[in-house]
C-alpha positions as CSV (number, residue, x, y, z in Angstrom):
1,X,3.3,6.9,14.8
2,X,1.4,3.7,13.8
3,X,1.9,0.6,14.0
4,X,0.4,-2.5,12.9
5,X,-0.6,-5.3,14.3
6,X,-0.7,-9.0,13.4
7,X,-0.9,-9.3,9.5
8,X,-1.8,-5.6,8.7
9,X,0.9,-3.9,6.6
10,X,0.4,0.5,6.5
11,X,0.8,2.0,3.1
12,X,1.3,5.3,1.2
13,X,0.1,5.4,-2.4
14,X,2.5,6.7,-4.6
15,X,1.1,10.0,-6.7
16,X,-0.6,8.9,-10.6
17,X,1.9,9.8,-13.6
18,X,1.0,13.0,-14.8
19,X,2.3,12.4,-18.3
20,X,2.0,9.4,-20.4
21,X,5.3,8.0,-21.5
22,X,5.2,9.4,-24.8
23,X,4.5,13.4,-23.1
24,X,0.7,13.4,-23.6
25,X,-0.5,15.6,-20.4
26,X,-3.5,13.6,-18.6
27,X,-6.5,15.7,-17.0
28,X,-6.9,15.0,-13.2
29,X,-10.5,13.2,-14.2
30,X,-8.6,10.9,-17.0
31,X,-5.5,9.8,-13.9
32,X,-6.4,6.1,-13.0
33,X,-6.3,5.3,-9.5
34,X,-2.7,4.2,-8.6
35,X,-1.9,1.0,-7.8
36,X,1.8,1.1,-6.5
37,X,2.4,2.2,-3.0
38,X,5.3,2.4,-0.4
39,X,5.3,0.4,2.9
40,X,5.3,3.1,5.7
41,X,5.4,0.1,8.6
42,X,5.0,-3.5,9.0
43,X,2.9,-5.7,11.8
44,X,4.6,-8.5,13.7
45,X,2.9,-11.0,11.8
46,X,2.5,-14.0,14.3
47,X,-0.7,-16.4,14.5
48,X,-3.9,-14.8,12.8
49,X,-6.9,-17.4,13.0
50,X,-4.8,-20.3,14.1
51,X,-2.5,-20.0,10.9
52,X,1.6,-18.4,11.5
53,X,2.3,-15.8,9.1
54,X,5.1,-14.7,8.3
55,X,5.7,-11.5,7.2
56,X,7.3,-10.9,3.3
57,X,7.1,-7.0,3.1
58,X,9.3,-4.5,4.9
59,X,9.5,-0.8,5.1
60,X,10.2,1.5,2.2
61,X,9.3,-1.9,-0.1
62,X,7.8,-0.4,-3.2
63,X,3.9,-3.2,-3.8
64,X,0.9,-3.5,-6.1
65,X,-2.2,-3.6,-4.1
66,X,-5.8,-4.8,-5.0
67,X,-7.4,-1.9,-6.3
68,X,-9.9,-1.3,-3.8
69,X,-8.7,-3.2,-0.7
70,X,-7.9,-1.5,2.5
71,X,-9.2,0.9,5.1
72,X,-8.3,4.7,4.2
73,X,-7.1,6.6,7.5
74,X,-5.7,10.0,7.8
75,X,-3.0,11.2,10.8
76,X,-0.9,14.0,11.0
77,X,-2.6,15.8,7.7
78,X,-1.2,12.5,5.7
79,X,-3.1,9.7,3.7
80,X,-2.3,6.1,4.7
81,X,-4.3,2.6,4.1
82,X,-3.8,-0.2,6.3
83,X,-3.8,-3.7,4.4
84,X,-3.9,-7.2,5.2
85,X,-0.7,-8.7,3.9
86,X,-2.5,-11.0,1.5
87,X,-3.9,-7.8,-0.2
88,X,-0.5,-7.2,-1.3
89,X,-0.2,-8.8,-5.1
90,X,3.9,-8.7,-5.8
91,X,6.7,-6.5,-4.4
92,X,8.3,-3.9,-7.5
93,X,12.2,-4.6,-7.6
């Protein structure tokens, strides 16, 4: 298990449509790199450089992240990024 610390938030991308929405069937080179993913766990939040944060997300909160923010880490065969909260630009409801 992983957990986060401070304001670090772990993430799962969520898989590229493999159809646009009117049926045409997209080659794996022509997929765009998803931007929606689904909060796995949260961190604490608490003071990070002198400044309280407080914590917005939560698990299973479907978010938009900066394209290439992020480290990439692999455990238990799975793909996860951790973020820093502010990475995170709106929560999908």
């Amino acid at each position: 298990m992983i957990k986060p610390l401070c304001d670090k938030v772990l993430i799962k991308m969520c898989e590229s449509e493999d159809k646009t929405k009117s049926g045409i069937i997209l080659s794996a080179n022509s997929k765009e790199k998803p931007q929606i993913a689904e909060v796995i766990a949260v961190g604490p939040g608490g003071k990070v450089d002198g400044e309280e944060i407080e914590m917005h997300v939560k698990e299973k909160d479907k978010v938009i992240v900066s394209k290439y923010s992020g480290t990439e880490i692999k455990y238990d065969g799975e793909d996860y990024i951790i973020v820093k909260q502010s990475d995170i630009l709106a929560i999908v409801v």
